[in-house]
N, CA, C and O atoms as a GROMACS GRO file, in nm:
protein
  552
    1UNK      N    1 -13.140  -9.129  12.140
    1UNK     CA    2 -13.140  -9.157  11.998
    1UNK      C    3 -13.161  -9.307  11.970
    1UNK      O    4 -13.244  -9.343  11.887
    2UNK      N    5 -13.073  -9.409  12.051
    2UNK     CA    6 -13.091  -9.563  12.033
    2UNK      C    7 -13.241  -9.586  12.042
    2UNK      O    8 -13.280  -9.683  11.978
    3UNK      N    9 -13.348  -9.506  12.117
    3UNK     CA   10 -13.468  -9.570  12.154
    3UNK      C   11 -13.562  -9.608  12.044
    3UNK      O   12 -13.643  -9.701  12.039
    4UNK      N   13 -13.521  -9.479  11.919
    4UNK     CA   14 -13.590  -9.503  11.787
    4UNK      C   15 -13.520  -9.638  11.713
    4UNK      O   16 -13.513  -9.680  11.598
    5UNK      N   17 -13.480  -9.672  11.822
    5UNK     CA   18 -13.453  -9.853  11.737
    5UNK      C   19 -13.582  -9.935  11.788
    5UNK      O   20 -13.640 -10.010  11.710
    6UNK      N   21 -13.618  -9.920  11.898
    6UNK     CA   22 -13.733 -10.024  11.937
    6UNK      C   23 -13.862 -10.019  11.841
    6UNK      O   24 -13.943 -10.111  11.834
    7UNK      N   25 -13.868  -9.905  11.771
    7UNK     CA   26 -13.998  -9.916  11.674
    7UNK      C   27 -13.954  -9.968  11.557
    7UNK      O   28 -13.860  -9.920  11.494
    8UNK      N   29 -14.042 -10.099  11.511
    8UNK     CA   30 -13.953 -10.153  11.368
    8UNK      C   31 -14.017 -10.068  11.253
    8UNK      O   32 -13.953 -10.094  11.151
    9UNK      N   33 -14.089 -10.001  11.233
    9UNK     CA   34 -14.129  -9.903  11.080
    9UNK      C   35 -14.122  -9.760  11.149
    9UNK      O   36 -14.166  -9.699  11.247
   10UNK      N   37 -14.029  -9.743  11.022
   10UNK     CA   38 -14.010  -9.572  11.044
   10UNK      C   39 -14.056  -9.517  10.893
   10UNK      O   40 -14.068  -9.564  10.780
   11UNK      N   41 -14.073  -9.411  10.949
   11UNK     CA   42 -14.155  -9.342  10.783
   11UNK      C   43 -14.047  -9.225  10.792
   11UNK      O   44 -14.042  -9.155  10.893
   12UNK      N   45 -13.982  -9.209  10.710
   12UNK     CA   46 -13.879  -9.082  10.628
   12UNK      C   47 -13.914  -8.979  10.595
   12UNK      O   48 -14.006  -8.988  10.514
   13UNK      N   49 -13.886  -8.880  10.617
   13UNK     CA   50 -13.903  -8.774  10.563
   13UNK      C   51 -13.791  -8.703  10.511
   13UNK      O   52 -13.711  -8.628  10.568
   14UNK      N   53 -13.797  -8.725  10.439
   14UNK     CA   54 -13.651  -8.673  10.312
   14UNK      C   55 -13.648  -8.522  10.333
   14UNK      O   56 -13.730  -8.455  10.396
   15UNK      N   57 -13.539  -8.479  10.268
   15UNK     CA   58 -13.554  -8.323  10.271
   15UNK      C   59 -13.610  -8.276  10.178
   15UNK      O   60 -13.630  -8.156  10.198
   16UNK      N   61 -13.667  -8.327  10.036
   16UNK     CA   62 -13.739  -8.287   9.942
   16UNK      C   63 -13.875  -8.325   9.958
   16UNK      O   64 -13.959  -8.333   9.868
   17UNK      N   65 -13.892  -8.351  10.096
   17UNK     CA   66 -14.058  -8.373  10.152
   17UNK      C   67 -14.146  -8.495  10.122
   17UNK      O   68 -14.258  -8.520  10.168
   18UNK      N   69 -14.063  -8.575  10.024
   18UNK     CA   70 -14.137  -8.662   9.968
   18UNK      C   71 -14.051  -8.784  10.100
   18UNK      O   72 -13.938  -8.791  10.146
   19UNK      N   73 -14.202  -8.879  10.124
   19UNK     CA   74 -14.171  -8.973  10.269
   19UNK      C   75 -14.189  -9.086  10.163
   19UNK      O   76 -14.228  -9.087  10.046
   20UNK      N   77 -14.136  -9.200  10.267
   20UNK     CA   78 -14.083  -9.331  10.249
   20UNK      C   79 -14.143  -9.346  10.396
   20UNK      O   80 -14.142  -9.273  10.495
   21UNK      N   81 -14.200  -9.484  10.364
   21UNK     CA   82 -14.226  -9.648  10.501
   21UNK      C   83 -14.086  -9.737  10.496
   21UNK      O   84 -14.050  -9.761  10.380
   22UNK      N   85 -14.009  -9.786  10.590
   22UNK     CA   86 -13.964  -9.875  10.613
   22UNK      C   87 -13.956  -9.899  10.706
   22UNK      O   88 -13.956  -9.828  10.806
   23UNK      N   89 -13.942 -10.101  10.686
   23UNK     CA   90 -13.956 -10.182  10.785
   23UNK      C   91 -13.742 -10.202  10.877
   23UNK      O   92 -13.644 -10.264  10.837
   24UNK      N   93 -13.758 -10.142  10.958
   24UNK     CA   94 -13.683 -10.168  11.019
   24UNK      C   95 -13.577 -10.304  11.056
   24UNK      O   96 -13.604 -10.373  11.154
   25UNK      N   97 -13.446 -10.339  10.961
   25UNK     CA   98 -13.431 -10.468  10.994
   25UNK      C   99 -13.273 -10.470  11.096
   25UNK      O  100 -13.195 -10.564  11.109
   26UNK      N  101 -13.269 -10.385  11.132
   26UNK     CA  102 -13.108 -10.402  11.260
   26UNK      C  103 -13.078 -10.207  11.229
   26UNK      O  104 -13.100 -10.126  11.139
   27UNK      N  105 -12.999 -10.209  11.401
   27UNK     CA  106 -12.939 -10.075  11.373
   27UNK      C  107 -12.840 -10.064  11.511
   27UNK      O  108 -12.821 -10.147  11.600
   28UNK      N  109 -12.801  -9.968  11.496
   28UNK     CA  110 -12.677  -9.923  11.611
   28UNK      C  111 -12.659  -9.745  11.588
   28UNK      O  112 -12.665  -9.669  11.491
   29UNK      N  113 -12.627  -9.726  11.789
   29UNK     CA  114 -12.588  -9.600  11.745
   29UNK      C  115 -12.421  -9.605  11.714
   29UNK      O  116 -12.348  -9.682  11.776
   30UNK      N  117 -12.369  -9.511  11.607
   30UNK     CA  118 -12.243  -9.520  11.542
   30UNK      C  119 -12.219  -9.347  11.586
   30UNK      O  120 -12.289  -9.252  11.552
   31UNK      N  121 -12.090  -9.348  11.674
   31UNK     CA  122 -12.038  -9.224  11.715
   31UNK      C  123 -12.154  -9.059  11.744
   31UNK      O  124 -12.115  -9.017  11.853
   32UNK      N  125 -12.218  -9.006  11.714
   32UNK     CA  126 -12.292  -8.922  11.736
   32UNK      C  127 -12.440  -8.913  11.619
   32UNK      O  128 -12.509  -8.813  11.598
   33UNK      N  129 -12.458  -9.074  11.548
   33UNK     CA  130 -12.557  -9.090  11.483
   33UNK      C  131 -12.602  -9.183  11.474
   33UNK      O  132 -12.568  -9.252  11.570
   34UNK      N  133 -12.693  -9.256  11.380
   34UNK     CA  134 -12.741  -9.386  11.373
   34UNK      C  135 -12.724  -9.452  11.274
   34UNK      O  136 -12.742  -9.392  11.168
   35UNK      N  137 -12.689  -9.587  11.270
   35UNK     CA  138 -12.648  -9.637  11.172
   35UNK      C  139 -12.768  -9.781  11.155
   35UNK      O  140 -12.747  -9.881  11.224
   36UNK      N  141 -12.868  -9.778  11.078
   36UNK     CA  142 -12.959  -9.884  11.007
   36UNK      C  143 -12.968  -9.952  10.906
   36UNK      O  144 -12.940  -9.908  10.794
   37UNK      N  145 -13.017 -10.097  10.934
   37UNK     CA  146 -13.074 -10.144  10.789
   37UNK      C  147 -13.170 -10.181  10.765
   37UNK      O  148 -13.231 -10.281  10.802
   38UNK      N  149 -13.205 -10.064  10.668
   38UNK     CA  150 -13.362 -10.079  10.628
   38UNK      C  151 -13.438 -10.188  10.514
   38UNK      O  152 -13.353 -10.256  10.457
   39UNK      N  153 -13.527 -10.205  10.487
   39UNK     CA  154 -13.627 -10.281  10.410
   39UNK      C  155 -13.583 -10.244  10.285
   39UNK      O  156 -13.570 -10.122  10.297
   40UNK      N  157 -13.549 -10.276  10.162
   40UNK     CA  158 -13.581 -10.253  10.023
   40UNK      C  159 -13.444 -10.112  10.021
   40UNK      O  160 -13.469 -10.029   9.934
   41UNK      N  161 -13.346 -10.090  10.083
   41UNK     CA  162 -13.277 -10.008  10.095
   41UNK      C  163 -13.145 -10.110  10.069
   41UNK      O  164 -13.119 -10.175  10.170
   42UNK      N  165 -13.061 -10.136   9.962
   42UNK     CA  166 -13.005 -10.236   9.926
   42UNK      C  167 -12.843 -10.219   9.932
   42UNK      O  168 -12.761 -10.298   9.978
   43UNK      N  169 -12.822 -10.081   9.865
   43UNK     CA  170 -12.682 -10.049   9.879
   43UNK      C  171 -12.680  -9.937   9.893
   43UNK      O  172 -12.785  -9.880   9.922
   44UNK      N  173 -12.538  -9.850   9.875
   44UNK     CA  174 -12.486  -9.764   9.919
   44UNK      C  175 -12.576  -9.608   9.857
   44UNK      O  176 -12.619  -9.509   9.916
   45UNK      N  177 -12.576  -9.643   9.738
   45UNK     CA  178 -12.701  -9.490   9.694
   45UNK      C  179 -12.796  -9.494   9.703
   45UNK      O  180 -12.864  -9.396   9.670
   46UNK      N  181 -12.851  -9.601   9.752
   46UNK     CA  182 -13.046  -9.602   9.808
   46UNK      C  183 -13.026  -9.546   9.938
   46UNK      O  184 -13.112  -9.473   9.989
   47UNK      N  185 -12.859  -9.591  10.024
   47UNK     CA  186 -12.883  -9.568  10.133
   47UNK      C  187 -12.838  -9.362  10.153
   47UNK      O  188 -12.878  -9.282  10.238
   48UNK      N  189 -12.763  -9.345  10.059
   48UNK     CA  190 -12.705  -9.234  10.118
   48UNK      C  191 -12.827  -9.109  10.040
   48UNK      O  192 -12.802  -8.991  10.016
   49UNK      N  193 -12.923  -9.164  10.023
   49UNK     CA  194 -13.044  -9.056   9.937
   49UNK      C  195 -13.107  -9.028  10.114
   49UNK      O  196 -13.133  -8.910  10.138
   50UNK      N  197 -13.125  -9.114  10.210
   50UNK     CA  198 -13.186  -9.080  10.344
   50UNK      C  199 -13.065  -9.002  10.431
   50UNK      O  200 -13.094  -8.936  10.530
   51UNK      N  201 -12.970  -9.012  10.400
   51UNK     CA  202 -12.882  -8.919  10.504
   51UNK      C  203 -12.922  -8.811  10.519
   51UNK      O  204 -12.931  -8.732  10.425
   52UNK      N  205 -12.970  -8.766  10.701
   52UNK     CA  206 -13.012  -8.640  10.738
   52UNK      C  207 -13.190  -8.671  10.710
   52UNK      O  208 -13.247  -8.563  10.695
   53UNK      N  209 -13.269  -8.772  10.701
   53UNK     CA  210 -13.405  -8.764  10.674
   53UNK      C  211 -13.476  -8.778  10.840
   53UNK      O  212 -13.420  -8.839  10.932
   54UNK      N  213 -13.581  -8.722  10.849
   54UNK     CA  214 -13.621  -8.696  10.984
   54UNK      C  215 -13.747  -8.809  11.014
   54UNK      O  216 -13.865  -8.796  10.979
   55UNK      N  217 -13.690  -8.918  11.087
   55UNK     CA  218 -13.742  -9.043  11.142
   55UNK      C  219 -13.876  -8.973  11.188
   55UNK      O  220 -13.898  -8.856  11.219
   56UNK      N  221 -13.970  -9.099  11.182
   56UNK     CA  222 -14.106  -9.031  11.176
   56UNK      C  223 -14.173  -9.218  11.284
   56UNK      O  224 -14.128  -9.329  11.259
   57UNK      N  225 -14.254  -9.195  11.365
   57UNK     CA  226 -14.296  -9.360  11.438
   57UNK      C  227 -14.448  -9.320  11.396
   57UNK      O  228 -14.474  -9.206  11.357
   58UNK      N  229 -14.557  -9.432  11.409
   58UNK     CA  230 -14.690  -9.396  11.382
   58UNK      C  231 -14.693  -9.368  11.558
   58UNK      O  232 -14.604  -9.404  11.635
   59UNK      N  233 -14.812  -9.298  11.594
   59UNK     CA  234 -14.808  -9.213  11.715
   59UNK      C  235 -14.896  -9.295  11.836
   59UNK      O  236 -14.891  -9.272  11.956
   60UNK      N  237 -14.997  -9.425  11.750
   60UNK     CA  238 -15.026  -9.523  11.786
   60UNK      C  239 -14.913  -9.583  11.901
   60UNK      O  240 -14.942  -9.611  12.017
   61UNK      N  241 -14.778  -9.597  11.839
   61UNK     CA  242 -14.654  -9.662  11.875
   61UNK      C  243 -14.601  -9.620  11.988
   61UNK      O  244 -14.548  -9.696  12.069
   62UNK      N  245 -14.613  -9.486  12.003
   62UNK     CA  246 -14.555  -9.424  12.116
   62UNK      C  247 -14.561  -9.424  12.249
   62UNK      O  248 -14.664  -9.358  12.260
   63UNK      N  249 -14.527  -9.450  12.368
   63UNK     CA  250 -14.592  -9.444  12.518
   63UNK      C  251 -14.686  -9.335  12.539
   63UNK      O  252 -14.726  -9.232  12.484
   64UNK      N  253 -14.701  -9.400  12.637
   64UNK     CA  254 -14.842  -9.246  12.724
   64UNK      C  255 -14.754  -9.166  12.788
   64UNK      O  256 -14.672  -9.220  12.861
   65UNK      N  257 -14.752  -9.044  12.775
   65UNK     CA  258 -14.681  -8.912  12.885
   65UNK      C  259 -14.749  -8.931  12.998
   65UNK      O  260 -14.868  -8.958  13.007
   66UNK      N  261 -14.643  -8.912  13.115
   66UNK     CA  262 -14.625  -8.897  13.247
   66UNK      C  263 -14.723  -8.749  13.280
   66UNK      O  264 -14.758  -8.674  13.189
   67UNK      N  265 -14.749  -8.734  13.389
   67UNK     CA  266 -14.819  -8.606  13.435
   67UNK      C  267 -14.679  -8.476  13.370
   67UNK      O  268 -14.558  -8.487  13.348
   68UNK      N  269 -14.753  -8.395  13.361
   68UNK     CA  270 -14.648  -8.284  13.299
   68UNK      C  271 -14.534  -8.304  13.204
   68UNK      O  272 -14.432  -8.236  13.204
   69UNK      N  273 -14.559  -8.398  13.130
   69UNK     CA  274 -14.491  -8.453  13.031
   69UNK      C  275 -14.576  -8.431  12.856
   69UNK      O  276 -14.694  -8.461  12.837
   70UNK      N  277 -14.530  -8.402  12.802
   70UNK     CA  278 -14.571  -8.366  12.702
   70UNK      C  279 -14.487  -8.447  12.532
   70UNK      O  280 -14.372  -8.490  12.532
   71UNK      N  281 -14.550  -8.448  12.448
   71UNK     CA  282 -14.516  -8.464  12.291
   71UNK      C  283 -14.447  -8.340  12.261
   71UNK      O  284 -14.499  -8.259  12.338
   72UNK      N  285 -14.356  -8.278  12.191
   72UNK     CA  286 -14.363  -8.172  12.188
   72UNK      C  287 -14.466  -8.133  12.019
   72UNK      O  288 -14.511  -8.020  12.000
   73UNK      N  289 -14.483  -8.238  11.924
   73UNK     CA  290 -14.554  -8.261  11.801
   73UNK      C  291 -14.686  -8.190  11.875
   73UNK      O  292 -14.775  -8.137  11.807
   74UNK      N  293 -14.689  -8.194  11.994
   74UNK     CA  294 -14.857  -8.169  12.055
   74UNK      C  295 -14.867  -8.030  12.091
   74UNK      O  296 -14.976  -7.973  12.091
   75UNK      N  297 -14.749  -7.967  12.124
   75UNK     CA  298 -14.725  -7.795  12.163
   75UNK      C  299 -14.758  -7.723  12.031
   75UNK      O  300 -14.858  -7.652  12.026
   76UNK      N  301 -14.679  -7.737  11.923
   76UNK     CA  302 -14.670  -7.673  11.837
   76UNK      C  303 -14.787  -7.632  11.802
   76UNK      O  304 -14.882  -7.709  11.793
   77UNK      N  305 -14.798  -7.490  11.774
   77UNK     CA  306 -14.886  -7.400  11.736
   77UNK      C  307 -14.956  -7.364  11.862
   77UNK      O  308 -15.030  -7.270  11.833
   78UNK      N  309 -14.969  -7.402  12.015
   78UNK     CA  310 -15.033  -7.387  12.097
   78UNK      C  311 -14.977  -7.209  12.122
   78UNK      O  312 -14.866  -7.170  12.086
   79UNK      N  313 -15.083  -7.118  12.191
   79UNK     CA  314 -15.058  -6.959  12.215
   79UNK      C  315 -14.998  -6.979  12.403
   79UNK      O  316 -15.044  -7.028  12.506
   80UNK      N  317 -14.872  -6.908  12.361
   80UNK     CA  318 -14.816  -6.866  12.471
   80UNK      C  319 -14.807  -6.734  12.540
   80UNK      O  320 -14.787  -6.638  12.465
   81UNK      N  321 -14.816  -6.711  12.665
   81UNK     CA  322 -14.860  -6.609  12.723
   81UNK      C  323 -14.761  -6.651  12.885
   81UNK      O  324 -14.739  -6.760  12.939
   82UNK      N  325 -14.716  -6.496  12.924
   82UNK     CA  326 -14.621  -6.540  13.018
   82UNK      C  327 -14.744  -6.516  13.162
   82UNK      O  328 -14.867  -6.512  13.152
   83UNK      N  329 -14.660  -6.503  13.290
   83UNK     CA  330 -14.719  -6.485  13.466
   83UNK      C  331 -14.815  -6.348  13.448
   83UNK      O  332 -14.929  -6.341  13.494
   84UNK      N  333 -14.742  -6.232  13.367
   84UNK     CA  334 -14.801  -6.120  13.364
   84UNK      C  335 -14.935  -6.086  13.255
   84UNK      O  336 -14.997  -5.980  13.266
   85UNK      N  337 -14.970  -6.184  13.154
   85UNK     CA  338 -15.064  -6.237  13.093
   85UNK      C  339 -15.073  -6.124  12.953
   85UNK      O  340 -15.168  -6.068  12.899
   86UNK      N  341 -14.891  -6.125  12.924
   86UNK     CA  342 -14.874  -6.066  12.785
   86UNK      C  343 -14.862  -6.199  12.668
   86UNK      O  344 -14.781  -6.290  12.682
   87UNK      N  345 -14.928  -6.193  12.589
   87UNK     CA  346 -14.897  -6.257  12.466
   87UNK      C  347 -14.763  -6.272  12.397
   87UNK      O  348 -14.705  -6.187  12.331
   88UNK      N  349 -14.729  -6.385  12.422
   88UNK     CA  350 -14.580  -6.452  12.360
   88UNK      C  351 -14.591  -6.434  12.240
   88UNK      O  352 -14.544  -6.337  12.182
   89UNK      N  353 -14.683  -6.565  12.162
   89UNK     CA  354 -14.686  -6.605  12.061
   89UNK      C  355 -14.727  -6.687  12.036
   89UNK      O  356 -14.826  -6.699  12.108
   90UNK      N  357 -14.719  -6.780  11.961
   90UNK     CA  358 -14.760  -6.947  11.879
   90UNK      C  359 -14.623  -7.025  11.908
   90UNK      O  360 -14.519  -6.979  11.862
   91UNK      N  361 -14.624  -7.108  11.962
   91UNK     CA  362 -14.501  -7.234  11.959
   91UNK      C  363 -14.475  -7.201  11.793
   91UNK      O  364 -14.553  -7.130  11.730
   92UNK      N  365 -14.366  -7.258  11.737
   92UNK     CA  366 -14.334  -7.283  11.604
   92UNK      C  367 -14.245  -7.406  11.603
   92UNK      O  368 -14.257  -7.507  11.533
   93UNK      N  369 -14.181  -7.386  11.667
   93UNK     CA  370 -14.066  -7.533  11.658
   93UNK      C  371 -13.976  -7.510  11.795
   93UNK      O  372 -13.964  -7.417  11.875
   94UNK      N  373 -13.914  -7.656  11.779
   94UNK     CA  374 -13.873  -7.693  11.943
   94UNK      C  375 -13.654  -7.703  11.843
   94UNK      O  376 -13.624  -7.737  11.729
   95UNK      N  377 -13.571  -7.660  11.954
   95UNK     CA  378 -13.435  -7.667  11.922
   95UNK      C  379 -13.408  -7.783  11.987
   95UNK      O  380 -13.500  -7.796  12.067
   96UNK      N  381 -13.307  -7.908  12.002
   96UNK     CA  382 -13.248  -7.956  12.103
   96UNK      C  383 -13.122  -7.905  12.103
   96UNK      O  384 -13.053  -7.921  12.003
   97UNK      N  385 -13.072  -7.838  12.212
   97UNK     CA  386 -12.959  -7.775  12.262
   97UNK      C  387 -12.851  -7.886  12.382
   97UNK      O  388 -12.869  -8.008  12.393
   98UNK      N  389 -12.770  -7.826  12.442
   98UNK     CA  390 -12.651  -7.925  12.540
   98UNK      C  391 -12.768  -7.886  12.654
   98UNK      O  392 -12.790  -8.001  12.692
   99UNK      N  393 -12.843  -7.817  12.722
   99UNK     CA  394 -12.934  -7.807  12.808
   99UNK      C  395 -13.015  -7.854  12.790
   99UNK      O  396 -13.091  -7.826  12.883
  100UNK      N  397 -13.085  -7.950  12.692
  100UNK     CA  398 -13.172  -7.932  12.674
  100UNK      C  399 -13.339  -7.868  12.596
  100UNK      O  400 -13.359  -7.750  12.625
  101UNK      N  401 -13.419  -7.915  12.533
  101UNK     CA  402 -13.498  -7.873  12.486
  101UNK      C  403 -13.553  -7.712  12.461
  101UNK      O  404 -13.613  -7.650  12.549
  102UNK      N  405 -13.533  -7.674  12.367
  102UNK     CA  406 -13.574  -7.475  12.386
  102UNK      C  407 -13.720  -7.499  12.288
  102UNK      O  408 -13.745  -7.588  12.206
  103UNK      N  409 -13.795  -7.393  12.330
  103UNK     CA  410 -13.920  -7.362  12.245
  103UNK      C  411 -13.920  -7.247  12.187
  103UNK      O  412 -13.927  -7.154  12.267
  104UNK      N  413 -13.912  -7.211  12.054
  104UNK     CA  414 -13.930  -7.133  11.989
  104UNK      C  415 -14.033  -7.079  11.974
  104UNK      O  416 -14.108  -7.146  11.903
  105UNK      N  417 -14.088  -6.960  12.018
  105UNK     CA  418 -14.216  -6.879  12.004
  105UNK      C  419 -14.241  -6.752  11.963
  105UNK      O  420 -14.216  -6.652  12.031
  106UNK      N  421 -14.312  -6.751  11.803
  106UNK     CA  422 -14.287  -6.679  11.716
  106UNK      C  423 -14.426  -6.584  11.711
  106UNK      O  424 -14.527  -6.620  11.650
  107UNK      N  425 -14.417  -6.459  11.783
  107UNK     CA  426 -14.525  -6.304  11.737
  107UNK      C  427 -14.461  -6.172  11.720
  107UNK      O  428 -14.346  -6.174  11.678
  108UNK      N  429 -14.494  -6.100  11.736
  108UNK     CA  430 -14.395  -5.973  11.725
  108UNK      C  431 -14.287  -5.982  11.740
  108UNK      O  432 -14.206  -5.914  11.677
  109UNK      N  433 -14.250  -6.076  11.836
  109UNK     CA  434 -14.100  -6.110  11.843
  109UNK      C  435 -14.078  -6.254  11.870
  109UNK      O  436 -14.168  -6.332  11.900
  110UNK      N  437 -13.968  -6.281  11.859
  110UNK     CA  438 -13.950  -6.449  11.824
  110UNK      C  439 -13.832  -6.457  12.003
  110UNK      O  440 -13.735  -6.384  12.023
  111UNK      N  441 -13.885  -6.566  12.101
  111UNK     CA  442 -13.851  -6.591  12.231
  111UNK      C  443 -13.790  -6.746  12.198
  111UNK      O  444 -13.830  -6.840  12.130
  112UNK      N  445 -13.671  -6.722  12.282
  112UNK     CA  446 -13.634  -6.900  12.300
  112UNK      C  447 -13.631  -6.920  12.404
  112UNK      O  448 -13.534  -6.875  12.466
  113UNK      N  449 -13.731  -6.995  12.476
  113UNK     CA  450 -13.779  -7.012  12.577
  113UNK      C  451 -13.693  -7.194  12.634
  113UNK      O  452 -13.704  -7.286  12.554
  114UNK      N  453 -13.636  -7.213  12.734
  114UNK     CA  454 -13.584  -7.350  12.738
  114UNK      C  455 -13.778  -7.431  12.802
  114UNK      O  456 -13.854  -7.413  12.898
  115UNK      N  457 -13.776  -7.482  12.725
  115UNK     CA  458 -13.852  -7.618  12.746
  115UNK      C  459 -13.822  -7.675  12.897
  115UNK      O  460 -13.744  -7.767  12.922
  116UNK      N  461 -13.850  -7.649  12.931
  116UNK     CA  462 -13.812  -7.740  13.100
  116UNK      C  463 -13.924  -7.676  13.212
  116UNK      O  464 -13.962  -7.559  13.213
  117UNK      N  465 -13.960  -7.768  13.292
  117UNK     CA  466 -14.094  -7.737  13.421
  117UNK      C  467 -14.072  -7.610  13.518
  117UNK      O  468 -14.154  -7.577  13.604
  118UNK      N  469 -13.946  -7.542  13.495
  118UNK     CA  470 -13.903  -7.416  13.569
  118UNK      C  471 -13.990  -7.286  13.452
  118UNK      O  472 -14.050  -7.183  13.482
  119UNK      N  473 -13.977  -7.316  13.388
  119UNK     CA  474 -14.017  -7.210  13.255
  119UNK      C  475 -14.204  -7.168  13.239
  119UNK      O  476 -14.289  -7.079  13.240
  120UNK      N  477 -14.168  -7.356  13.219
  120UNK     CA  478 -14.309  -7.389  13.157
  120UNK      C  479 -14.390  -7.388  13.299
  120UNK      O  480 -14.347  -7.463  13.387
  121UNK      N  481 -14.512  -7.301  13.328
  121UNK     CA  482 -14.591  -7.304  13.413
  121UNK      C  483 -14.715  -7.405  13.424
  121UNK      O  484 -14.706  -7.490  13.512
  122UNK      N  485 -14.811  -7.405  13.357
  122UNK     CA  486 -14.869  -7.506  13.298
  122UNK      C  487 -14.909  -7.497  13.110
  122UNK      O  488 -14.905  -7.406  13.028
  123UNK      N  489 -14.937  -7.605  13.104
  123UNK     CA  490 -14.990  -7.623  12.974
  123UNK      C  491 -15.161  -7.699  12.908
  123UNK      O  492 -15.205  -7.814  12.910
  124UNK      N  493 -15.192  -7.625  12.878
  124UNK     CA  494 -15.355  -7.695  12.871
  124UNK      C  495 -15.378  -7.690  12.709
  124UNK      O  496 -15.398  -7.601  12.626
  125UNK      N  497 -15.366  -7.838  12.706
  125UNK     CA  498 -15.389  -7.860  12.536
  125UNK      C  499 -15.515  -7.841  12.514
  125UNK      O  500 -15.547  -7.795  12.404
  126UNK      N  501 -15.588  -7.863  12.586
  126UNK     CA  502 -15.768  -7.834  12.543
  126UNK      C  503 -15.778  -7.721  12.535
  126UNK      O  504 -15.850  -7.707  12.436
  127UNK      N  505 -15.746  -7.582  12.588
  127UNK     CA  506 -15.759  -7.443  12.566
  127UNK      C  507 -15.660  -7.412  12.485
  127UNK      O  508 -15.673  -7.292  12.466
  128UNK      N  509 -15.512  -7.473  12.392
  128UNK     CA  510 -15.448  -7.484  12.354
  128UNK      C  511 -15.345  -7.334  12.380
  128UNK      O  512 -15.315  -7.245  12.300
  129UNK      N  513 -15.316  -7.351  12.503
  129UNK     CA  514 -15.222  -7.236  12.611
  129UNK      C  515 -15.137  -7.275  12.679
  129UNK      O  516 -15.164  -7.341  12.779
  130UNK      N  517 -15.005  -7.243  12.644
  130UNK     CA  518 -14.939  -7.265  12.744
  130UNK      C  519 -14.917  -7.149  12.842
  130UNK      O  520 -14.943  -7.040  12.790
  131UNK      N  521 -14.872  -7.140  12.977
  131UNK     CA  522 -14.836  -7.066  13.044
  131UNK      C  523 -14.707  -7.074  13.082
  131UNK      O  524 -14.677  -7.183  13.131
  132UNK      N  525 -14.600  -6.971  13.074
  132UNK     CA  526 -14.495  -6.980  13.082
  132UNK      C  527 -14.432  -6.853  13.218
  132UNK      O  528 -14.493  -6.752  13.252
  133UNK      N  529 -14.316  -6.893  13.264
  133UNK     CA  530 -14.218  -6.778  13.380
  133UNK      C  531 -14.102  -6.734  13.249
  133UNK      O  532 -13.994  -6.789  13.229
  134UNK      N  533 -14.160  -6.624  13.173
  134UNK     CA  534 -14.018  -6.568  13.082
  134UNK      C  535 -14.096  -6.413  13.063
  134UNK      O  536 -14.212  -6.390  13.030
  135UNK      N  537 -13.996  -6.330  13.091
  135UNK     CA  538 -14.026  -6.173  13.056
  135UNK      C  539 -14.061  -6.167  12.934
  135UNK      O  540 -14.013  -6.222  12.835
  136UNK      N  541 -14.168  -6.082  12.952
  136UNK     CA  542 -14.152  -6.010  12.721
  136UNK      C  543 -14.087  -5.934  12.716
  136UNK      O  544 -14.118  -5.869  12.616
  137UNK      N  545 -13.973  -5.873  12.783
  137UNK     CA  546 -13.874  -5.793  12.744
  137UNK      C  547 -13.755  -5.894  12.704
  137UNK      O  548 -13.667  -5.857  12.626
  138UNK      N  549 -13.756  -6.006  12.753
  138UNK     CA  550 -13.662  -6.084  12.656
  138UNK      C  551 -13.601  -6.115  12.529
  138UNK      O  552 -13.517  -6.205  12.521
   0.00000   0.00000   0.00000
């Protein structure tokens, strides 16, 4: 969580969808969250309108992935298909859990698949497929 301190502009995404730019000016992590001070964010009800808003970096900003390392912004919507070459589904959204990362994959039936290199077999963003080790009787 501290690492989204090294990027100084974060763009907001409020829960009423409407985003905000700010320039990043100090932050800390505070007990199981983050505590910042932002640009043009002055006192206490400018600040408490972002509580719970989902930090956003330009993608420019970000490092390069490692071999078998992935974005997960880059899965989503990719078609999943397990070893036996039944149709999962479409990624839809990723959980973070105490294990670790799960992938949600939503067709006839909705799979929570844990995100991790035991699961995930390969992934080919250019054919936009992942291959996964999970039963469809799951």
């Amino acid at each position: 969580m501290d690492g989204i301190l090294e990027y100084r502009q974060w763009e907001l995404r409020l829960g009423s969808g409407e985003r905000i730019t700010r320039r990043v000016l100090e932050g800390h992590p505070h007990a199981e969250r983050l505590v910042a001070r932002l640009e043009g964010i002055e006192d206490r009800d400018a600040a408490a309108v972002l509580t719970g808003a989902v930090i956003e970096v330009d993608r420019a900003e970000l490092p390069p992935t490692r071999e078998r390392e992935y974005y997960q912004a880059d899965l989503l919507g990719l078609q999943v298909r397990n070893g036996d070459g039944a149709e999962l589904g479409k990624v839809a959204y990723f959980l973070d859990g105490p294990t670790g990362p799960t992938m949600v994959v939503q067709g006839e039936r909705e799979y929570w698949i844990p995100a991790v290199p035991k699961h995930l077999t390969r992934v080919n963003l250019t054919a936009g497929l992942i291959l996964v080790d999970w039963p469809a009787e799951l």
